[in-house]
mmCIF file of the C-alpha atoms, coordinates in Angstrom:
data_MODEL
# 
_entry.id   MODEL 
# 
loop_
_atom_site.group_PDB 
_atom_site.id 
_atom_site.type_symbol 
_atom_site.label_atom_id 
_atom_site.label_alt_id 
_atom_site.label_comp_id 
_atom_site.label_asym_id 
_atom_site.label_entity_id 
_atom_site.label_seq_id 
_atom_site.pdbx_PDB_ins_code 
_atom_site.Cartn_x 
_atom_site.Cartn_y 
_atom_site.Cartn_z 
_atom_site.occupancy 
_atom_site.B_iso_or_equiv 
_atom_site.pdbx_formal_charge 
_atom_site.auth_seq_id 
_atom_site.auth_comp_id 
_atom_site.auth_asym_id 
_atom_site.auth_atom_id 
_atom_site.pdbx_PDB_model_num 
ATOM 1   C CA . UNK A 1 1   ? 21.447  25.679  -42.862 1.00 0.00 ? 1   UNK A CA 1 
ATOM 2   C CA . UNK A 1 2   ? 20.869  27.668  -46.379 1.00 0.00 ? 2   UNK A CA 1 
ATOM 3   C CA . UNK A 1 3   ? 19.599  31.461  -45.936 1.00 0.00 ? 3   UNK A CA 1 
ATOM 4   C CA . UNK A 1 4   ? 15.726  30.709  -46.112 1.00 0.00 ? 4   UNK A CA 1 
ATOM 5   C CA . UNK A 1 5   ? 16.029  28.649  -43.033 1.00 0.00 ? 5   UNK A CA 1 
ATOM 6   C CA . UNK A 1 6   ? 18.606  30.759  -41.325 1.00 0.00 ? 6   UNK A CA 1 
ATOM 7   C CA . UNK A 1 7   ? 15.798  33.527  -41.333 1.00 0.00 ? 7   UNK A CA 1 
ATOM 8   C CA . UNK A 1 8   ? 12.619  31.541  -40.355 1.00 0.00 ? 8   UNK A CA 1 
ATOM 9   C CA . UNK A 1 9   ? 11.498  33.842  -37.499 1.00 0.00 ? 9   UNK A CA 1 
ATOM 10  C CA . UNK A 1 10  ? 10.291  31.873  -34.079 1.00 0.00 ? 10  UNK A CA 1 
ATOM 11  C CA . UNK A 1 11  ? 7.218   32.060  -31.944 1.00 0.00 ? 11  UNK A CA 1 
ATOM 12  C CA . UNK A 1 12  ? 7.601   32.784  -28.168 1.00 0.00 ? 12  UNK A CA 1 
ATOM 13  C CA . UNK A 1 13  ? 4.433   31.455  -26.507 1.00 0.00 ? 13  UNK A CA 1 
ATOM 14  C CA . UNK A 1 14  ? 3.759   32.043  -22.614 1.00 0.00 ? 14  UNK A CA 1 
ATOM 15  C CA . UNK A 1 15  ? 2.140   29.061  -21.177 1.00 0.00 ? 15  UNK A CA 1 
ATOM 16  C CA . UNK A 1 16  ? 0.240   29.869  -17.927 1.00 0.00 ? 16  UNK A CA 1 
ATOM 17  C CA . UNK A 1 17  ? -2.140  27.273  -15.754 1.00 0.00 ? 17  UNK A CA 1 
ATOM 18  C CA . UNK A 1 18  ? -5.649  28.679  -15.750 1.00 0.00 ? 18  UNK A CA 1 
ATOM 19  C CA . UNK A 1 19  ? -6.154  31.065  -12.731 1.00 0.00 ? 19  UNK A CA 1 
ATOM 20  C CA . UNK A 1 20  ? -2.362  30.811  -11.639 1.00 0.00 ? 20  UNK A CA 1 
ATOM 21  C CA . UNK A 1 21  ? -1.268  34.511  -12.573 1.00 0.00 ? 21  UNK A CA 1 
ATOM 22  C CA . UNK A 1 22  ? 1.975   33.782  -10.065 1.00 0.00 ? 22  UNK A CA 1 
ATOM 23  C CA . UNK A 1 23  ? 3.741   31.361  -12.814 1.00 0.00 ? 23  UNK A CA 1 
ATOM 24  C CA . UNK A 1 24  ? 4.262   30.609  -16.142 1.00 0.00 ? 24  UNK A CA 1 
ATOM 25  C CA . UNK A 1 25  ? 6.994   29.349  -19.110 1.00 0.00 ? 25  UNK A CA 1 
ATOM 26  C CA . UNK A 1 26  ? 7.807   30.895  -21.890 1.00 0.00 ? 26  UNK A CA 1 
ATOM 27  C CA . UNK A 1 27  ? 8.789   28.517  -25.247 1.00 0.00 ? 27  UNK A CA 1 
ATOM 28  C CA . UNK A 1 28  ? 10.234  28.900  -28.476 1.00 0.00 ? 28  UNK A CA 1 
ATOM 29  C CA . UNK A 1 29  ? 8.949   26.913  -31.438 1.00 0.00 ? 29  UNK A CA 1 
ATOM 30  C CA . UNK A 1 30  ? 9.309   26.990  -35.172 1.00 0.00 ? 30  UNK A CA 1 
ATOM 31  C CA . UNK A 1 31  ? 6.503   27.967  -37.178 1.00 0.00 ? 31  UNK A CA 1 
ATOM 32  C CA . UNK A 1 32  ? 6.844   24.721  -38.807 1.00 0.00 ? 32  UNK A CA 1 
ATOM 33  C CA . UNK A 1 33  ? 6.453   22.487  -36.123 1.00 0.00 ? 33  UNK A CA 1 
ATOM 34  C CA . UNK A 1 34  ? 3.667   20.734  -34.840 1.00 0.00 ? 34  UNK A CA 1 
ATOM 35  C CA . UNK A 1 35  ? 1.525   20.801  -31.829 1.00 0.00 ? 35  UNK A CA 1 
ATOM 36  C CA . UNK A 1 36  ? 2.644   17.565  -30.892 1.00 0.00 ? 36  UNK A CA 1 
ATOM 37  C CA . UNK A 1 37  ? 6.124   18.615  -30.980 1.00 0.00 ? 37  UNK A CA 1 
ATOM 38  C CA . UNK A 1 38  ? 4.296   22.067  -29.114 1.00 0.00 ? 38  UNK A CA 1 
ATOM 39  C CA . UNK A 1 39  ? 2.643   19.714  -26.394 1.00 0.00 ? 39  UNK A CA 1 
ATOM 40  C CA . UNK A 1 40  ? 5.623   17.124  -25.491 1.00 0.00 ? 40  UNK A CA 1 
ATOM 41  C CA . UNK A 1 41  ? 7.611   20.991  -24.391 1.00 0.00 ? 41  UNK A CA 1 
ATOM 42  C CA . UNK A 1 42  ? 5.270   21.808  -22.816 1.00 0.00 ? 42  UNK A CA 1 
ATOM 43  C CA . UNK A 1 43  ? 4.479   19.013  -20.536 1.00 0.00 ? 43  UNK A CA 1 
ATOM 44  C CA . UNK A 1 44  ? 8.139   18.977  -19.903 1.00 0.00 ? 44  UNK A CA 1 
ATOM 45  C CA . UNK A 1 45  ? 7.974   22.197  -19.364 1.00 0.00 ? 45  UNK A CA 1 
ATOM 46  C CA . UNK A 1 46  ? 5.719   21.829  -16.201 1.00 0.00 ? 46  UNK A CA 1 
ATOM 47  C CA . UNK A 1 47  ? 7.406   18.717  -15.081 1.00 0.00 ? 47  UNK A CA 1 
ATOM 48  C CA . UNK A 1 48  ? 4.084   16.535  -16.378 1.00 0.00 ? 48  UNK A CA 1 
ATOM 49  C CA . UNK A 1 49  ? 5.193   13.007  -17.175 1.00 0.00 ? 49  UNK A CA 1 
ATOM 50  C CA . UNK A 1 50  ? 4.590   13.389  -20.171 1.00 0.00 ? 50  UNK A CA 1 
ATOM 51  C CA . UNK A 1 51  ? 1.448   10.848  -20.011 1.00 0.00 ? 51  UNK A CA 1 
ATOM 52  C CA . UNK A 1 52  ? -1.199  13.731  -20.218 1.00 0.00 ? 52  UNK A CA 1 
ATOM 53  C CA . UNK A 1 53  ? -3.806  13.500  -23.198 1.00 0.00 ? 53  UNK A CA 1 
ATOM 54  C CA . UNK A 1 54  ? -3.694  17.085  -24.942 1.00 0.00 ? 54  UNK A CA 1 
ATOM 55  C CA . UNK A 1 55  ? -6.111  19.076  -26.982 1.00 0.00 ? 55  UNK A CA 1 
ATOM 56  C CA . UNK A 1 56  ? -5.504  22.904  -28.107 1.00 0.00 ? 56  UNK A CA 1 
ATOM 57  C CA . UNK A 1 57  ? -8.202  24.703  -29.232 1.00 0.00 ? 57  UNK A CA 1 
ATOM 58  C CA . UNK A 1 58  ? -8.193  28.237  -30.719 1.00 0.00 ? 58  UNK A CA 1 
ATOM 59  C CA . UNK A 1 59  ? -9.274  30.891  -28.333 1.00 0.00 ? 59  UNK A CA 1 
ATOM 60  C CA . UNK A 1 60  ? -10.578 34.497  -28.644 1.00 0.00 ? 60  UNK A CA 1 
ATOM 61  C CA . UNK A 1 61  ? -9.295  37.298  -26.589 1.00 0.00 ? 61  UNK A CA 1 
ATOM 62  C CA . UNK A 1 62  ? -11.423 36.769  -23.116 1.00 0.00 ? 62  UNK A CA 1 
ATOM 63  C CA . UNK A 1 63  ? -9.692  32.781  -23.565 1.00 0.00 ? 63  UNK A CA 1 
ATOM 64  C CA . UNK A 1 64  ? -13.026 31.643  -24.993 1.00 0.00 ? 64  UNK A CA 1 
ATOM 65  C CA . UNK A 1 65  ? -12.999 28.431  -26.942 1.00 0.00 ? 65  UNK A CA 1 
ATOM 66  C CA . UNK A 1 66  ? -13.196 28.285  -30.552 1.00 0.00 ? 66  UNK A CA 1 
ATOM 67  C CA . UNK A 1 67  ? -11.756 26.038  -33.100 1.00 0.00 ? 67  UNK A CA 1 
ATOM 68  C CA . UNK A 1 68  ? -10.042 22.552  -32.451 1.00 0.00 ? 68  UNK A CA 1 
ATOM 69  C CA . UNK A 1 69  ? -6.790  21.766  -33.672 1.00 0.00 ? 69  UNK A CA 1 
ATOM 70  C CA . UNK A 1 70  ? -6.851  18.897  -35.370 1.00 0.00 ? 70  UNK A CA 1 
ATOM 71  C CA . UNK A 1 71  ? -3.659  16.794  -35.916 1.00 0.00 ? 71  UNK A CA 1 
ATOM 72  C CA . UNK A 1 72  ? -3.548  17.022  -39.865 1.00 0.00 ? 72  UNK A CA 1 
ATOM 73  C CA . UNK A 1 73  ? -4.770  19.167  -42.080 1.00 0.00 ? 73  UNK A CA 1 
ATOM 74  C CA . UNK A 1 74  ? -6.804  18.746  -45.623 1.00 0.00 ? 74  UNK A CA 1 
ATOM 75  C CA . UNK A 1 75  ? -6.251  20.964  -48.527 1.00 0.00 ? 75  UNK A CA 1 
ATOM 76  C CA . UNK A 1 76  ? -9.014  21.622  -51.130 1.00 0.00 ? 76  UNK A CA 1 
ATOM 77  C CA . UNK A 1 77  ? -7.396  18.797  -53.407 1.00 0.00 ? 77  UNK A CA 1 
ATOM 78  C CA . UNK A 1 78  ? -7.827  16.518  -50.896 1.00 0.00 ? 78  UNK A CA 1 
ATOM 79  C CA . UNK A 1 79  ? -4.161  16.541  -49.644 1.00 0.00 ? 79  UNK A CA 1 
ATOM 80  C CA . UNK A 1 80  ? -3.666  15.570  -46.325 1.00 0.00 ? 80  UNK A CA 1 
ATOM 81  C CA . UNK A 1 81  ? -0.901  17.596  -44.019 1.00 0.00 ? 81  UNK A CA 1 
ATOM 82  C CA . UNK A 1 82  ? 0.147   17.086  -40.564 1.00 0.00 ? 82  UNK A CA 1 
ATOM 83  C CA . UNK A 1 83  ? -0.817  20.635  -39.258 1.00 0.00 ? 83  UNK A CA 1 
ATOM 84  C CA . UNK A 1 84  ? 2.031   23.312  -37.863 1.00 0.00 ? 84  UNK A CA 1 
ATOM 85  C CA . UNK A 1 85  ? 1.651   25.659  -35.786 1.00 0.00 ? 85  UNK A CA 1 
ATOM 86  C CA . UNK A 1 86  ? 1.803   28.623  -38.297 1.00 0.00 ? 86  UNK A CA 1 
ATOM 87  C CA . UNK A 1 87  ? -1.753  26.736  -39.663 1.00 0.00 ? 87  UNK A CA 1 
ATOM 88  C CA . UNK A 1 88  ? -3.890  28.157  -36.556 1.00 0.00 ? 88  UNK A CA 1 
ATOM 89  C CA . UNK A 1 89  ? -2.078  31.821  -36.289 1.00 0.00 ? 89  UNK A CA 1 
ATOM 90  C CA . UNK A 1 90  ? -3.872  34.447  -37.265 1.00 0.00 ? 90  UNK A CA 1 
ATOM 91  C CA . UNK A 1 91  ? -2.908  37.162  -35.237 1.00 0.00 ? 91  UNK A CA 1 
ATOM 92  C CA . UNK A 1 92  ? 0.721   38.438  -33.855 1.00 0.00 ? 92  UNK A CA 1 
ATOM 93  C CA . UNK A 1 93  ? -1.633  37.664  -30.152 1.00 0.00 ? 93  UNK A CA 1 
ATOM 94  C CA . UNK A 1 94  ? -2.624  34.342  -30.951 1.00 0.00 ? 94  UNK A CA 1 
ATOM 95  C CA . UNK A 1 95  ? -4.393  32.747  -27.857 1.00 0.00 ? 95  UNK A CA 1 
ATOM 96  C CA . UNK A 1 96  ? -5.066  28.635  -27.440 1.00 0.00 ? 96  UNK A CA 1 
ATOM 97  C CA . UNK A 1 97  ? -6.542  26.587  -24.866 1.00 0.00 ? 97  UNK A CA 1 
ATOM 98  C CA . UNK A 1 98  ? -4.708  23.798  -23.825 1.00 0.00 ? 98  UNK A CA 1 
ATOM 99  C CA . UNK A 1 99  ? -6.356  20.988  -22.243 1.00 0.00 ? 99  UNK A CA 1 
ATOM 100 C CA . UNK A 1 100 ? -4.045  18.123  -20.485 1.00 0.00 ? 100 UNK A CA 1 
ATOM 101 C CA . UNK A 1 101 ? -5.911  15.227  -18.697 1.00 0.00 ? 101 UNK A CA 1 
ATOM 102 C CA . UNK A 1 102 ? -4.565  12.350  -16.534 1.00 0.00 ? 102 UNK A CA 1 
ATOM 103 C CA . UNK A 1 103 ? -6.978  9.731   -15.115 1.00 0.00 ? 103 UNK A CA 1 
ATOM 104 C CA . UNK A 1 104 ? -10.309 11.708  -15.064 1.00 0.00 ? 104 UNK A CA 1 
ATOM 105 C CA . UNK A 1 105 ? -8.145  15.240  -14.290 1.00 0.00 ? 105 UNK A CA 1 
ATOM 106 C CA . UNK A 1 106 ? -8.392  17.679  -16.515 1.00 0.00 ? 106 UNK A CA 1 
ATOM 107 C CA . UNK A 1 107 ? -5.763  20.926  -16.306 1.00 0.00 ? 107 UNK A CA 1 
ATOM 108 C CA . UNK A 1 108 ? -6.480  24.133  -18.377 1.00 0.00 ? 108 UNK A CA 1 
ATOM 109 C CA . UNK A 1 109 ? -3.756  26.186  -19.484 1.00 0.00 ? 109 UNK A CA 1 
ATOM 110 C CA . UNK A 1 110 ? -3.875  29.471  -21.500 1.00 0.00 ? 110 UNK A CA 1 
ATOM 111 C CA . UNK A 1 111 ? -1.555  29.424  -24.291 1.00 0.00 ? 111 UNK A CA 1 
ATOM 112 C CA . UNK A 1 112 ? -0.408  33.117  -26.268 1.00 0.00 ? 112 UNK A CA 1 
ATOM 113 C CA . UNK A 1 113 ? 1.666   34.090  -28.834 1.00 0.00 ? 113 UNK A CA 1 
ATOM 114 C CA . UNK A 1 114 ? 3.825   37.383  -27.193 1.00 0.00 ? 114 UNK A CA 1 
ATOM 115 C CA . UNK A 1 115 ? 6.844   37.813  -29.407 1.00 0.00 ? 115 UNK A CA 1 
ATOM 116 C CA . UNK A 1 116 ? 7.416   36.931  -32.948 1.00 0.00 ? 116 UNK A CA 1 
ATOM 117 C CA . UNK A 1 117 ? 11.674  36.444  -33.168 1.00 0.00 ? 117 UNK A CA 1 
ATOM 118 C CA . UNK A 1 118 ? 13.240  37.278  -36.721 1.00 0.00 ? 118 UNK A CA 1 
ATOM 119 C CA . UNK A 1 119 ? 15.210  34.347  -36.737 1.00 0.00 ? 119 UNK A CA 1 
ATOM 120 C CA . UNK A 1 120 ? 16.781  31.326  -34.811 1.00 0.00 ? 120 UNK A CA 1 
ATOM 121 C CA . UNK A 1 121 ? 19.657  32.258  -31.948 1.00 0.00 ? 121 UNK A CA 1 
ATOM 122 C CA . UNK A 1 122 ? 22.838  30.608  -32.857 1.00 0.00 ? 122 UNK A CA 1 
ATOM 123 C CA . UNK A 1 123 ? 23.013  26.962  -32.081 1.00 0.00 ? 123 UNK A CA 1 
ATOM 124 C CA . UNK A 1 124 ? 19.535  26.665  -30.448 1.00 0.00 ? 124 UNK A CA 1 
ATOM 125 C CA . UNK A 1 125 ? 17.614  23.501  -30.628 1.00 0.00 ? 125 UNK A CA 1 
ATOM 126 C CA . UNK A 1 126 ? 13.438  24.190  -31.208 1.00 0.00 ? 126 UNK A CA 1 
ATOM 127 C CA . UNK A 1 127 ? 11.187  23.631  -29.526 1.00 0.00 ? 127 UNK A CA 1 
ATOM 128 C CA . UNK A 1 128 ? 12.605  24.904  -25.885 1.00 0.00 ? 128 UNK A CA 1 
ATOM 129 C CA . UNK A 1 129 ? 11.766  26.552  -22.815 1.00 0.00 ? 129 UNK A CA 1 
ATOM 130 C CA . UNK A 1 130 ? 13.292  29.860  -22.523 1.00 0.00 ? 130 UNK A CA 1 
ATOM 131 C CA . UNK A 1 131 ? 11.715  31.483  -19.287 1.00 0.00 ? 131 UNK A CA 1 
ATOM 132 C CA . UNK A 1 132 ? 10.366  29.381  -15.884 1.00 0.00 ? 132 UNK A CA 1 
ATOM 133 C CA . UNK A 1 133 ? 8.615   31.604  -13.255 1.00 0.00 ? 133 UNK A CA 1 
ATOM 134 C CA . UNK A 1 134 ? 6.650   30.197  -10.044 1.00 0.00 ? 134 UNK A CA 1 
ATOM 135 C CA . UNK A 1 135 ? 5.719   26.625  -8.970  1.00 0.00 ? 135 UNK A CA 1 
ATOM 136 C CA . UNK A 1 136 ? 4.296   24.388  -12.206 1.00 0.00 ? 136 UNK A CA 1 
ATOM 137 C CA . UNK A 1 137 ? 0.995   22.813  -10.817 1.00 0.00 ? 137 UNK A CA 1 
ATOM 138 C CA . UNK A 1 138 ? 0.156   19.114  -9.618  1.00 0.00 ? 138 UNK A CA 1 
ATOM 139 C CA . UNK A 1 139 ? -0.132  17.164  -12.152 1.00 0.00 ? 139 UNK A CA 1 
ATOM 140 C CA . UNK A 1 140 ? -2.092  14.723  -9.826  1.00 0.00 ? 140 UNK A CA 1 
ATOM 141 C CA . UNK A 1 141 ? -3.999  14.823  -6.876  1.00 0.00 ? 141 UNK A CA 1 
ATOM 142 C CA . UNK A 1 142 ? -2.258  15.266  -3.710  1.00 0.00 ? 142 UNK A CA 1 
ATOM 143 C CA . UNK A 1 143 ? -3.128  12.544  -1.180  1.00 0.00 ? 143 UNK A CA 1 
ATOM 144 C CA . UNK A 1 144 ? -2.936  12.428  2.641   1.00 0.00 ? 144 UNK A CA 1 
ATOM 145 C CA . UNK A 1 145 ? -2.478  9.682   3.783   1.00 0.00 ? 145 UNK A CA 1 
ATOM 146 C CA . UNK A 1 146 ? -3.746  9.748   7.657   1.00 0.00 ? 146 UNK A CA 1 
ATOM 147 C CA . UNK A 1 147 ? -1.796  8.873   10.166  1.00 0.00 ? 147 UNK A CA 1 
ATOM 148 C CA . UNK A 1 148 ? -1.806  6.467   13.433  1.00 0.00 ? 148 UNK A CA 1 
ATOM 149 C CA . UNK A 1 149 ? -3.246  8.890   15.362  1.00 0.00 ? 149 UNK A CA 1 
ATOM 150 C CA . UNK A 1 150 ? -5.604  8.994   13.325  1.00 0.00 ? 150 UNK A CA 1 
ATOM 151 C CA . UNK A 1 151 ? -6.202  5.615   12.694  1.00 0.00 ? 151 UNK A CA 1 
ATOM 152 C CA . UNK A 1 152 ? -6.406  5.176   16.456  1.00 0.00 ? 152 UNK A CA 1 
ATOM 153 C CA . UNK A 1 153 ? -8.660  7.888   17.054  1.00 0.00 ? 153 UNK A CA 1 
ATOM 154 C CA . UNK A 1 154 ? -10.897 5.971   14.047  1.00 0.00 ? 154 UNK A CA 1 
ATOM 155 C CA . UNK A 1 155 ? -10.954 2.960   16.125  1.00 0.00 ? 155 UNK A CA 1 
ATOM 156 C CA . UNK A 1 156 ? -12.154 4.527   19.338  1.00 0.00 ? 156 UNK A CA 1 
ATOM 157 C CA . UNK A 1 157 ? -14.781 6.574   17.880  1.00 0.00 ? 157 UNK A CA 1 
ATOM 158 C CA . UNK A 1 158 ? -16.343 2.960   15.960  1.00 0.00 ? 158 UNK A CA 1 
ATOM 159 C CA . UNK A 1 159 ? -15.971 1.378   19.523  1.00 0.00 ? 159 UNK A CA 1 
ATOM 160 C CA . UNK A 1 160 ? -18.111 3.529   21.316  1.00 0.00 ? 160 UNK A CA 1 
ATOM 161 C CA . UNK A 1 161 ? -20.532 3.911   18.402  1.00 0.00 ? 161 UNK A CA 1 
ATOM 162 C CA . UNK A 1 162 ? -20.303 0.103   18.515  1.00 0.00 ? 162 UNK A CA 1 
ATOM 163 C CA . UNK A 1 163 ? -21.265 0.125   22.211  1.00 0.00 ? 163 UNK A CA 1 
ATOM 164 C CA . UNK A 1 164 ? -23.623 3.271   21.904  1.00 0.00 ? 164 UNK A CA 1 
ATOM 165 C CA . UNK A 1 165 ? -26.174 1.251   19.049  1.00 0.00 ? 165 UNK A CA 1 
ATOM 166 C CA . UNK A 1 166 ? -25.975 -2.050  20.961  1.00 0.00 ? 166 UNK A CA 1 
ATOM 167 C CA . UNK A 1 167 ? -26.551 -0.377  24.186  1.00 0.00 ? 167 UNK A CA 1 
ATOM 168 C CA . UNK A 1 168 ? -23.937 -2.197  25.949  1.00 0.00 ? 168 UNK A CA 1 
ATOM 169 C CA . UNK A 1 169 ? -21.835 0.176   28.882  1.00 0.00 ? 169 UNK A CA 1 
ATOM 170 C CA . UNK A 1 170 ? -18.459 0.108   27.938  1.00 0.00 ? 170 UNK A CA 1 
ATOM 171 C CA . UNK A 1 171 ? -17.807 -0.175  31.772  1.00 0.00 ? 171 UNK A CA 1 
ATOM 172 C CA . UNK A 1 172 ? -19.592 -3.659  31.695  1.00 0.00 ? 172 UNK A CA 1 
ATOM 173 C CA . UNK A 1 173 ? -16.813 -5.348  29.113  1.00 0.00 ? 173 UNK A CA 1 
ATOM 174 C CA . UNK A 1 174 ? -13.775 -6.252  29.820  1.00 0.00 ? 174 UNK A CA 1 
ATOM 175 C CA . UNK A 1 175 ? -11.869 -9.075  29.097  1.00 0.00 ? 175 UNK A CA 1 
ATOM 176 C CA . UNK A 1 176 ? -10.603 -12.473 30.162  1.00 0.00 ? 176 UNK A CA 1 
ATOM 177 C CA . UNK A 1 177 ? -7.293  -11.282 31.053  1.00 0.00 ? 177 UNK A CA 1 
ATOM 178 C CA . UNK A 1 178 ? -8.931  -9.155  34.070  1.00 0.00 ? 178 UNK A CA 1 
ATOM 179 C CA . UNK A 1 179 ? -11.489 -11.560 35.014  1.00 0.00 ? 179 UNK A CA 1 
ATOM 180 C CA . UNK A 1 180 ? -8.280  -13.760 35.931  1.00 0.00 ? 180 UNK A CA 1 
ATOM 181 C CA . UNK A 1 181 ? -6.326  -10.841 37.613  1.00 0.00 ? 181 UNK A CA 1 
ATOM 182 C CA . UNK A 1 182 ? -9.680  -10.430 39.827  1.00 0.00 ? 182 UNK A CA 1 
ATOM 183 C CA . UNK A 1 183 ? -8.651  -14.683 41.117  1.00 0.00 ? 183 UNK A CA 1 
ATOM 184 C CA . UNK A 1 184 ? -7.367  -15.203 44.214  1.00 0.00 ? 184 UNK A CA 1 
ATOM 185 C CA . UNK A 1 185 ? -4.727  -17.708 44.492  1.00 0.00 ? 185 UNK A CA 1 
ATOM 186 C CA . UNK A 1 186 ? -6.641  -20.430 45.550  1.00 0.00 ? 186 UNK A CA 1 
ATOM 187 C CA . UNK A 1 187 ? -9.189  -19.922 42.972  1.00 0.00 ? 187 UNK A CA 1 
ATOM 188 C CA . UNK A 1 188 ? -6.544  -19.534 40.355  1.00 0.00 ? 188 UNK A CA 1 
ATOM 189 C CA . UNK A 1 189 ? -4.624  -22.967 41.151  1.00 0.00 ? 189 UNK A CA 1 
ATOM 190 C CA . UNK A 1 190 ? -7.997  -24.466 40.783  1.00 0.00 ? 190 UNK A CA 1 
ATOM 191 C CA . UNK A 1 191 ? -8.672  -22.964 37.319  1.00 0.00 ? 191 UNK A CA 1 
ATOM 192 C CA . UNK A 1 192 ? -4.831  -23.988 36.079  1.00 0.00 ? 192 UNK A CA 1 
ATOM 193 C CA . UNK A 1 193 ? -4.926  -27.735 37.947  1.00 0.00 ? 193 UNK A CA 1 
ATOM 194 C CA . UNK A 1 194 ? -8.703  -28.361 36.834  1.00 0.00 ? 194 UNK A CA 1 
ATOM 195 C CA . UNK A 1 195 ? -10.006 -29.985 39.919  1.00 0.00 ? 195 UNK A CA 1 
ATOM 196 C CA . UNK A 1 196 ? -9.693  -29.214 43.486  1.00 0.00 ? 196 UNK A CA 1 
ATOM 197 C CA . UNK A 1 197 ? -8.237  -29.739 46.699  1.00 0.00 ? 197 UNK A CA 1 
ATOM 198 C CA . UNK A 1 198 ? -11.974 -31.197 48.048  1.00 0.00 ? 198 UNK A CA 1 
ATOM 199 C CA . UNK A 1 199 ? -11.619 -33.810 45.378  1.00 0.00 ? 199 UNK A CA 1 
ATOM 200 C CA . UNK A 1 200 ? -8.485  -34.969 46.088  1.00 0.00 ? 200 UNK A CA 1 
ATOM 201 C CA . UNK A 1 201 ? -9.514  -35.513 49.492  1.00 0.00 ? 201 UNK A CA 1 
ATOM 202 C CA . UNK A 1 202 ? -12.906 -37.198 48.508  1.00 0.00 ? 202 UNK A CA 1 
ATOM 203 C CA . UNK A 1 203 ? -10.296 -39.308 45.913  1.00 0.00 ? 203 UNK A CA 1 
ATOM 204 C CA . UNK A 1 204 ? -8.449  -40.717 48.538  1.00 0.00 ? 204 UNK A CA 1 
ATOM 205 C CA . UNK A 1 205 ? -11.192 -41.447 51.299  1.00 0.00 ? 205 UNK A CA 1 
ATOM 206 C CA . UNK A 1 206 ? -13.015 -43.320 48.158  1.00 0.00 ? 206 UNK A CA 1 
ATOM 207 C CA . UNK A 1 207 ? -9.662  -45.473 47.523  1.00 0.00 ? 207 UNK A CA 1 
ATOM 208 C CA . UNK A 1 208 ? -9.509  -46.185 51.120  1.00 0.00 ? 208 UNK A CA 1 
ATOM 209 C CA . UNK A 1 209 ? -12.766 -47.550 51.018  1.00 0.00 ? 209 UNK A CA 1 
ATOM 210 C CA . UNK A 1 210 ? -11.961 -49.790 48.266  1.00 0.00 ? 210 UNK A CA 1 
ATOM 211 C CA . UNK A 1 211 ? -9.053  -51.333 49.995  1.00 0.00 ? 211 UNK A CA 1 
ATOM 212 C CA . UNK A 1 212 ? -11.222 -52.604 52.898  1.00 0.00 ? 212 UNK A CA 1 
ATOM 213 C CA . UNK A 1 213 ? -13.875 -53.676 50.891  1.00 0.00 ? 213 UNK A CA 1 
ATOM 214 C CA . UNK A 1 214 ? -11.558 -56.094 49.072  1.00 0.00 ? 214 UNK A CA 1 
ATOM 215 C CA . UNK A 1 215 ? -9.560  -56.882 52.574  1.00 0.00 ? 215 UNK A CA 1 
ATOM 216 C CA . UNK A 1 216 ? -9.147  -60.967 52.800  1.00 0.00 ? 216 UNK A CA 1 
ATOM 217 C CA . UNK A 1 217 ? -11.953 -61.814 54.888  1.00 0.00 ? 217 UNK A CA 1 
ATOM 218 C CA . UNK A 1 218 ? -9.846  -64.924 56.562  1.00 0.00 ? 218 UNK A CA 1 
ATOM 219 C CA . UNK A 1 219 ? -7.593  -62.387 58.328  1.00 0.00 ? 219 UNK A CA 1 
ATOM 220 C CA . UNK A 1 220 ? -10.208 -61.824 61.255  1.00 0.00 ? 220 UNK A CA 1 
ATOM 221 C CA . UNK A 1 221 ? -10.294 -65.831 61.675  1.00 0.00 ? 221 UNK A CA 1 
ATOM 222 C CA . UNK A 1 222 ? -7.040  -65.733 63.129  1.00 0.00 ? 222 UNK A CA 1 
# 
């Protein structure tokens, strides 16, 4: 490290979630880095994933959206330069917006400059997080999933709306199972042997019958 880099002074930046006073992170950055470098801290920062698609914007002092920050910058040549953060600070109290969205969800977060550091601690690697206060927020949704008492109450409340719209009393259905506990046991052999006890009766009167029909008719000759 030769003496001009040794004293390169470093930007402290509090990073706070819109509207969540309670917590924030505070990170260190070279002036000469870039906001991609800024973002990818950040999100780690907060325990994102890292997925998040991010835009900072410049911001005036009641966090009021200004500029974009665009990803390079073009001189008045016509050079093109991938933009650091010392490009967009103007002021010792620089302010951004950050946006970071994830599937449709967009999270706000305030972004200012508090302290400007004369030069790099000993040994530090840049960009890092220096200072974690409070909860970071969701990153996603938060999903209940319900459970089986609810999923049971669910069921009853379609099966008497069921019953209600078709006008059918609930007291009227029941099923086959208690239809056969209502048998007697006489009626229930019947229903397991398919016929009944009258029919084997008339069965065998009908094949007694037959037999003296066909009876050899030279038998009474004797």
């Amino acid at each position: 490290m030769n003496k001009i880099e040794s004293l390169m002074p470093i930007y402290r930046f509090r990073v706070q979630k819109e509207d969540h006073d309670d917590s924030y992170r505070d990170i260190d950055i070279k002036p000469t880095q870039s906001y991609t470098t800024f973002n990818d801290c950040i999100q780690q920062a907060v325990k994102f994933d890292g997925t998040a698609v991010a835009q900072f914007f410049t911001s005036d002092d009641f966090w009021r959206r200004k500029e974009a920050v665009t990803a390079t910058i073009k001189t008045t040549v016509g050079d093109v330069f991938p933009t650091e953060i010392a490009d967009f600070v103007d002021n010792p109290h620089q302010r951004f917006l950050l946006y970071l969205e994830t599937v449709g969800l967009v999270k706000t977060f305030h972004v200012e400059l508090i302290k400007i550091i004369k030069e790099e601690a000993n040994g530090a690697v840049y960009p890092c997080c220096v200072k974690e206060v409070g909860k970071p927020p969701r990153q996603y949704k938060k999903v209940i999933l319900p459970t089986q008492a609810a999923i049971d109450d669910d069921d009853i409340k379609t099966s008497d709306k069921f019953f209600e719209e078709s006008g059918v009393d609930d007291t009227e259905a029941y099923s086959v199972e208690e239809e056969v506990a209502g048998l007697d046991e006489e009626d229930e052999v019947e229903l397991k042997d398919g016929f009944s006890e009258e029919g084997e009766e008339d069965d065998a009167e009908k094949d007694e019958d037959d037999f003296t029909d066909n009876a050899d008719p030279l038998a009474d000759e004797d």
